[in-house]
C-alpha positions in Angstrom: 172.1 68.5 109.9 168.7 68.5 110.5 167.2 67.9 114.3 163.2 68.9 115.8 163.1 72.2 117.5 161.1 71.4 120.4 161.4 74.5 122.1 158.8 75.6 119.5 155.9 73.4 120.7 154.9 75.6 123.7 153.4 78.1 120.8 151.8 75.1 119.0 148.3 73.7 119.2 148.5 70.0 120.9 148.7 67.6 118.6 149.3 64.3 118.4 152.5 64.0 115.4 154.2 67.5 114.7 156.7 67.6 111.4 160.0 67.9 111.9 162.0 71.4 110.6 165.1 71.2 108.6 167.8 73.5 110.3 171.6 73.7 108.6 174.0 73.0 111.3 177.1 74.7 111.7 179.8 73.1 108.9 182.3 73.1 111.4 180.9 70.5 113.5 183.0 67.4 114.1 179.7 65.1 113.4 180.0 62.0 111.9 178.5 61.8 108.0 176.3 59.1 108.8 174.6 61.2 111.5 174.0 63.8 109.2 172.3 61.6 106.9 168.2 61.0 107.8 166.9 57.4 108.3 165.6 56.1 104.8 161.3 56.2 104.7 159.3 54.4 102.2 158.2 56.8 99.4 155.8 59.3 99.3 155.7 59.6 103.0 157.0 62.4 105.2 159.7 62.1 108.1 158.2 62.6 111.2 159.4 62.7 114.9 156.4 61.5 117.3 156.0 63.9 120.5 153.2 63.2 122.8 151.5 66.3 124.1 150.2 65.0 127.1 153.5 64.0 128.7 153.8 66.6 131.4 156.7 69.0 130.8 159.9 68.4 132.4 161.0 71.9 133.0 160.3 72.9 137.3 159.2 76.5 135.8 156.5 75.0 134.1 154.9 73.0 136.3 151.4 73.3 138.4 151.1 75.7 141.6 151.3 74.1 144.4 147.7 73.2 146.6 146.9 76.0 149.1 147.3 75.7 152.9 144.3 76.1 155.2 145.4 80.1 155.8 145.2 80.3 152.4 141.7 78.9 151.6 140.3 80.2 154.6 141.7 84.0 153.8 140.3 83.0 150.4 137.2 82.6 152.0 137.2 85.2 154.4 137.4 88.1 151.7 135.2 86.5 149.2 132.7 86.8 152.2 133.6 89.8 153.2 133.3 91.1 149.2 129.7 90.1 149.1 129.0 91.8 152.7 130.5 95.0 151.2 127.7 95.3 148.4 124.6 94.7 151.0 123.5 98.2 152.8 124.1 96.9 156.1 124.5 100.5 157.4 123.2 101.7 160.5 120.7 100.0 163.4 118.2 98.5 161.2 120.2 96.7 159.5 119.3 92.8 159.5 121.7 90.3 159.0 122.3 88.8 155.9 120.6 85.6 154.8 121.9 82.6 156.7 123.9 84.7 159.4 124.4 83.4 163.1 125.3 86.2 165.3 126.5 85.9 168.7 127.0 88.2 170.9 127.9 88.8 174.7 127.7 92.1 176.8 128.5 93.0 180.2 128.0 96.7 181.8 129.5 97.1 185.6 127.8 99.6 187.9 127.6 100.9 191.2 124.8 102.4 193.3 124.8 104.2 196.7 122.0 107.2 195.7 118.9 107.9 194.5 117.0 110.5 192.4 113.8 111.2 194.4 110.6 112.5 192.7 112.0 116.3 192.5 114.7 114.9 190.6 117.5 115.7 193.6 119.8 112.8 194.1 119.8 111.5 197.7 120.3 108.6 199.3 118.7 105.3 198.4 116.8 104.6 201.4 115.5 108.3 203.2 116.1 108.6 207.0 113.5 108.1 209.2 112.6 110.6 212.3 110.7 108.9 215.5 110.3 112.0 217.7 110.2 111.4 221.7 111.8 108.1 221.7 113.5 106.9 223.5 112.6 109.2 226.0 110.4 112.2 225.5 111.6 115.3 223.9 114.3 112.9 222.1 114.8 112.5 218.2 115.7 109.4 216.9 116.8 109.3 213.3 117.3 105.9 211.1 119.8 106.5 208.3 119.4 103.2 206.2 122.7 103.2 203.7 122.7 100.9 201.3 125.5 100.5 198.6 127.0 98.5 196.3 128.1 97.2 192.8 127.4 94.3 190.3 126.8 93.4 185.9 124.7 93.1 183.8 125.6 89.8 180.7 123.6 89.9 178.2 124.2 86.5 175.8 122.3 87.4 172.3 121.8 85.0 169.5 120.4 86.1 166.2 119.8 84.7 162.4 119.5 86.2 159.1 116.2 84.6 157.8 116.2 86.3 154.9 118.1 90.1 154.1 115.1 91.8 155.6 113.9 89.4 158.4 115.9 88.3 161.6 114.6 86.2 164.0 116.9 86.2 167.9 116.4 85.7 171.8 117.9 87.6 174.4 119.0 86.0 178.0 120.1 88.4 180.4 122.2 87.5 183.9 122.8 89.7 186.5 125.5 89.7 189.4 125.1 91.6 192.0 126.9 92.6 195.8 125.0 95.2 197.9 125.0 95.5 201.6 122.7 97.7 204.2 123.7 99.2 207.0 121.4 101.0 209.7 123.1 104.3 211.1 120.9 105.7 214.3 121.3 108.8 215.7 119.9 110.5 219.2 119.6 113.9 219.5 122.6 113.9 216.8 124.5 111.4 218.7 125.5 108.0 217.3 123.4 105.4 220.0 125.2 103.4 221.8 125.1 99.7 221.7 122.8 99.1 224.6 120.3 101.9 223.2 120.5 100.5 219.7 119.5 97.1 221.0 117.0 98.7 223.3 115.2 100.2 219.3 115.8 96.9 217.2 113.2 95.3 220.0 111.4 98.1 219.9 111.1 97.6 215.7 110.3 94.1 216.1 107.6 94.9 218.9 106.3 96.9 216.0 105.5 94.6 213.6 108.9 95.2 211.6 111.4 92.5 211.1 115.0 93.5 211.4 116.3 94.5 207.7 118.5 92.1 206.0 122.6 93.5 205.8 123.7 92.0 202.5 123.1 90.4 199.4 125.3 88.8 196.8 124.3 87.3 193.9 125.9 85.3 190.8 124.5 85.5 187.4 120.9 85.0 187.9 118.7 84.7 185.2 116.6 87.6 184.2 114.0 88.0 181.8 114.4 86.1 178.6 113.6 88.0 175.6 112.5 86.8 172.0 111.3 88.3 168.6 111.8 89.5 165.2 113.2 92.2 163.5 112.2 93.5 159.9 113.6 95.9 157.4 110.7 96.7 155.3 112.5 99.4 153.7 116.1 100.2 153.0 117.8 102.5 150.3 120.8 104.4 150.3 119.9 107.3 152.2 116.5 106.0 154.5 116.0 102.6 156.0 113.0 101.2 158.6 112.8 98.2 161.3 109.9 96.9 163.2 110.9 95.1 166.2 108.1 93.0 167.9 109.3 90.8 170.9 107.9 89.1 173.9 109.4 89.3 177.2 109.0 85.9 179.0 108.9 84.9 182.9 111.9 83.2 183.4 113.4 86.7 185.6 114.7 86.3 189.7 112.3 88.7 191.8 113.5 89.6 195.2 113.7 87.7 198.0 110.1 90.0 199.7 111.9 89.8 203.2 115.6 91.4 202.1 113.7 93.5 199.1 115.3 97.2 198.4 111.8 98.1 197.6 110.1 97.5 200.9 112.7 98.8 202.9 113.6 95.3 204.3 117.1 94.5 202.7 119.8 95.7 200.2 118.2 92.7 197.6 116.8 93.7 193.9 115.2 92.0 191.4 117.4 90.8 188.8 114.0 90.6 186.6 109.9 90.5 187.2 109.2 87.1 186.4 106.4 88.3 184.4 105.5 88.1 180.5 105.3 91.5 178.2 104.7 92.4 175.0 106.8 94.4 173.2 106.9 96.8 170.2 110.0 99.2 168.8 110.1 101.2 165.6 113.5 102.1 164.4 114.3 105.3 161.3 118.0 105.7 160.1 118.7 108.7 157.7 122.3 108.9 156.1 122.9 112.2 154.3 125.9 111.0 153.8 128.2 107.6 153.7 129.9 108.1 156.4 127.0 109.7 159.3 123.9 108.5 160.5 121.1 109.7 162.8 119.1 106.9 164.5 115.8 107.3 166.0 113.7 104.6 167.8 110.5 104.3 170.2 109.4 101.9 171.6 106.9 100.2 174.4 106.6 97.5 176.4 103.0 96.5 178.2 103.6 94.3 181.3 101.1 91.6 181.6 99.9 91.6 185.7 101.2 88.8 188.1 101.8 87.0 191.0 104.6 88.5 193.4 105.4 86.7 197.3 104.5 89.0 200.1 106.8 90.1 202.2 106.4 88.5 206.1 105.6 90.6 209.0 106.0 90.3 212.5 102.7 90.6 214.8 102.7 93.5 216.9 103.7 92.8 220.6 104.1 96.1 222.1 101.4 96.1 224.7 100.7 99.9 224.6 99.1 98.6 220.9 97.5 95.8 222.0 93.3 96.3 222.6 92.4 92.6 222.1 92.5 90.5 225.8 93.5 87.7 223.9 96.6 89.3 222.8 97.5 91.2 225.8 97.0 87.7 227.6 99.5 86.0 225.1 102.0 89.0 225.5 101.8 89.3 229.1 100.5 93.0 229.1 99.7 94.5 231.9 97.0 97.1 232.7 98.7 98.9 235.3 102.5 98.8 234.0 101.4 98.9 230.0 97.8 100.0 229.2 96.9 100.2 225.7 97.2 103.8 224.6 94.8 104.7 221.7 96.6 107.9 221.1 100.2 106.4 220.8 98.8 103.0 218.7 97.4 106.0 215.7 100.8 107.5 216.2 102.9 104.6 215.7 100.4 103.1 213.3 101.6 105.6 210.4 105.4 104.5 210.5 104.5 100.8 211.5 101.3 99.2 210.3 100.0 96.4 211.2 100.0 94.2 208.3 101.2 90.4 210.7 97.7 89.0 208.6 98.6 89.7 205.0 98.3 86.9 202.7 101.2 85.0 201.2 101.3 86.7 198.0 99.9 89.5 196.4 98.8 91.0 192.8 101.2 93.7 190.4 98.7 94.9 188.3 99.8 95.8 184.2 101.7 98.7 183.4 103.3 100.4 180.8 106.7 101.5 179.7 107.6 103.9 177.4 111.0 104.4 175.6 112.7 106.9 172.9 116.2 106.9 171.6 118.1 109.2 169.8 121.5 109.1 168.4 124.4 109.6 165.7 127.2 107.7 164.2 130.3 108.2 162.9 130.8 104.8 160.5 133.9 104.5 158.7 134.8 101.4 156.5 132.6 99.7 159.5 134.1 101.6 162.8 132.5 103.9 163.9 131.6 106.2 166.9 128.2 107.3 168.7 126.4 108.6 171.1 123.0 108.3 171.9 120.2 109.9 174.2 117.8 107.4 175.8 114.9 108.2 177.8 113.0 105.2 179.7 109.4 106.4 181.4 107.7 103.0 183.7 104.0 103.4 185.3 103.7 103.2 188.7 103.1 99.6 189.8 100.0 98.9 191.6 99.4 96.3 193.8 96.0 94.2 194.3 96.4 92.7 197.4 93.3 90.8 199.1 90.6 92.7 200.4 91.2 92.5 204.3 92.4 94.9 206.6 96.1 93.3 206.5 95.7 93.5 202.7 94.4 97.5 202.4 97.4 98.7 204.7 99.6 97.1 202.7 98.4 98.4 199.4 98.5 102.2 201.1 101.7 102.0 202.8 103.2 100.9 199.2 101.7 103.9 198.0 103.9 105.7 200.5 107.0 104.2 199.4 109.1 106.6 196.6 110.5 103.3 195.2 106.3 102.1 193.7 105.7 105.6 192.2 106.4 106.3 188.3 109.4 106.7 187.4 111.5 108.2 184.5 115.4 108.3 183.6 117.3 110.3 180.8 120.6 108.1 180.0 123.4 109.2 177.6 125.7 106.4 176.1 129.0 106.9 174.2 130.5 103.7 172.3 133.2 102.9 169.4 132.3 99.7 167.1 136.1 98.4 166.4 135.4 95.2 163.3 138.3 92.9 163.7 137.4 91.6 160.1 140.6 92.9 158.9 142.7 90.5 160.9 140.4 87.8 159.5 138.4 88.0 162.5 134.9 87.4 162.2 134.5 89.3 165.1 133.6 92.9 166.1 134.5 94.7 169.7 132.0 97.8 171.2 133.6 99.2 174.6 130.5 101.5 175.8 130.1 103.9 178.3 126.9 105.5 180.2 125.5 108.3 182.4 122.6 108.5 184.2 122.0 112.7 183.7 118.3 113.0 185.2 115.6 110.9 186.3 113.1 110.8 189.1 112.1 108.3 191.4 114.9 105.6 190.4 117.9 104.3 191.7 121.2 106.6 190.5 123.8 104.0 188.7 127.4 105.2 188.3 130.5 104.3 187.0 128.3 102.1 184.2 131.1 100.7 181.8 131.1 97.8 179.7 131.6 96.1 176.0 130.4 94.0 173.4 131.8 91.4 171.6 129.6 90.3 168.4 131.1 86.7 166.2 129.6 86.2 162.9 129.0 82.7 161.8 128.3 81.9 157.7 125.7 79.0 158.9 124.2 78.5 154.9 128.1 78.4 153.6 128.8 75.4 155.9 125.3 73.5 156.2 
């Protein structure tokens, strides 16, 4: 008997007619004769069995895979990505992002403040007491213990884009919350004052010239200085790689209310920014002796541009043992018998309290400059890694142009005065861990970070600075 062995084909060329292949059948079968017999041809031309190729196979192992899911294609994606990441040197903090990349990133640090490193270094409190011998009565002391505390965070929202490999363009916006209060402890003779002698000095301030200071201060995510620029990798091997980083800092920061401002004694308030522009200018060096450590070096300086700050308001003096003018002692109702101006005691009291009732509404910050260098090393590992870094940050001491009256001169000295407008300097070591998510098929990496303020002079002492960062990496060229 003779019948086609199709099981053949799959090791066959297609092809349209395939011949059919004689086979003896077992003898034994109980086949009819005819059956065994092939239908008759015409002469000359060979018995053929017609198969179609292109008829899709029958057989369930045979047939086509099945379309993949969206996990699939998107884990598909997701490591071809990360494959073509992996062969980019994208080690260390010049690294740019890769052409087309959006990165986004958000960072918060928490602190708290209640001291202040003074210009020997020493860490006291933020506000210094104040001694106002033979008051109220001769031979007393009077102290003024100002204690100010309290806490708040820094965000930080970054966005960033891979121009090319080498050049990143990005903007910075910075918030700040904040919650700090100010409390006035006065002492006589060491004695806390009692209530009626503690109202008995707050007129006696106000008599003075010196409005009462503000007692808190809270704040929710107020914008600070924005921040925008580029970044370039000029040069980048395996072992050395270089970044410029030029930026400008625009005005777009929340000063201090002047009349509850830390700075002139009159509140717990801080600026959450200057409100002023700056240029800026960093230089970044990584070295990687080998794959899996990295020093970092960077210094950089910012040049504040001068501007426009709000004067603080002053009360006019009213205590009649100040007052020379008639006019004033009129207004007042002064006396010349029961309160006589006293030269003697107005010089006296005239280097605690000024009078500065006539300064104008606002006043000039001249430029300055700051100065910082950085230092640090990493432990990178398949992407995580672990460093710590030394920063130090060195700002001129701002000076104030105030107009050229009496009012305006005292004001400009007595800032002088003040610990809180003198240069100041601050050494700063951070610890973090960079944790990638990418092998969950997260696009996402985490930095939990930690900082100590170890020395500084003339700035305010933050502790208990914690925070993290949270970086997602968008493909913007793949999709657009």
């Amino acid at each position: 008997m003779f019948v086609p062995v199709l099981a053949m084909l799959a090791t066959l060329p297609a092809v349209e007619k395939v011949a059919v292949l004689p086979v003896q059948l077992d003898a034994e079968l109980d086949v009819p004769k005819e059956m065994l017999v092939p239908p008759a041809v015409d002469a000359g031309t060979t018995a053929t069995a017609s198969v179609d190729m292109n008829t899709p196979p029958t057989d369930a192992t045979n047939q086509a895979p099945a379309s993949p899911g969206p996990w699939q294609r998107y884990t598909d994606y997701f490591d071809g990505w990360i494959e073509k990441a992996l062969v980019m040197p994208l080690w260390g903090n010049t690294g740019q992002l890769p052409k087309g990349m959006l990165k986004i990133k958000y960072g918060i640090v928490f602190a708290n403040a209640d001291t202040y490193l003074n210009g020997e270094g020493e860490s006291v409190t933020l506000i210094p007491p104040i001694t106002i011998n033979d008051f109220p009565d001769p031979g007393d002391e009077l102290v003024i213990d100002p204690r100010v505390n309290g806490g708040g965070a820094e965000h930080t929202l970054d966005v960033s884009y891979g121009i090319t490999d080498a050049f990143d363009v990005f903007v910075k916006i910075p918030f700040t919350s904040a919650d700090t209060e100010l409390a006035l402890h006065m002492r006589r003779n060491g004695e806390d004052l009692d209530p009626l002698t503690r109202g008995f000095f707050e007129s006696f301030l106000m008599a003075n010239g010196r409005p009462l200071p503000g007692e808190g201060f809270n704040g929710s995510m107020d914008l600070g200085d924005m921040r925008t620029g580029v970044s370039w990798n000029p040069f980048r091997n395996e072992y050395l790689s270089v970044a410029l980083t030029p930026a400008v800092t625009l005005p777009t920061g929340t000063p201090a209310n002047p009349n509850n401002d830390l700075t002139f004694l009159l509140g717990p308030e801080i600026d959450r920014g200057m409100g002023a522009w700056a240029g800026n200018l960093n230089s970044s060096v990584d070295i990687r002796p080998v794959r899996w450590l990295i020093f970092s070096f960077d210094v950089g300086a910012s040049y504040r541009f001068g501007y426009e700050r709000k004067s603080p308001k002053w009360l006019a003096i009213t205590d009649c043992a100040r007052l020379s003018d008639a006019d004033e002692r009129t207004a007042n109702r002064c006396s010349a018998g029961s309160a006589p101006f006293d030269p003697s005691y107005d010089r006296d009291q005239s280097e605690i309290f000024p009078n500065m009732a006539a300064l104008e509404s606002t006043y000039r910050v001249k430029p300055a400059l700051s100065t910082t260098v950085q230092a640090g090393v990493t432990f990178d590992i398949f992407g995580a890694g672990l460093s710590g870094t030394w920063q130090f940050v060195r700002n001129e001491a701002p000076l104030f142009d105030a107009a050229d009256t009496d009012a305006g001169r005292t004001f400009e000295q007595w800032a002088k005065s003040l610990e809180m407008f003198a240069a100041s300097e601050v050494h700063v070591v951070v610890v973090a861990a960079q944790i990638p998510l990418f092998p969950l098929y997260l696009p996402l990496r985490i930095t939990p970070n930690a900082r100590w303020i170890v020395a500084g002079r003339n700035t305010v002492r933050l502790d208990n600075q914690y925070g993290m960062t949270i970086e997602g990496f968008i493909p913007v060229n793949d999709f657009f």
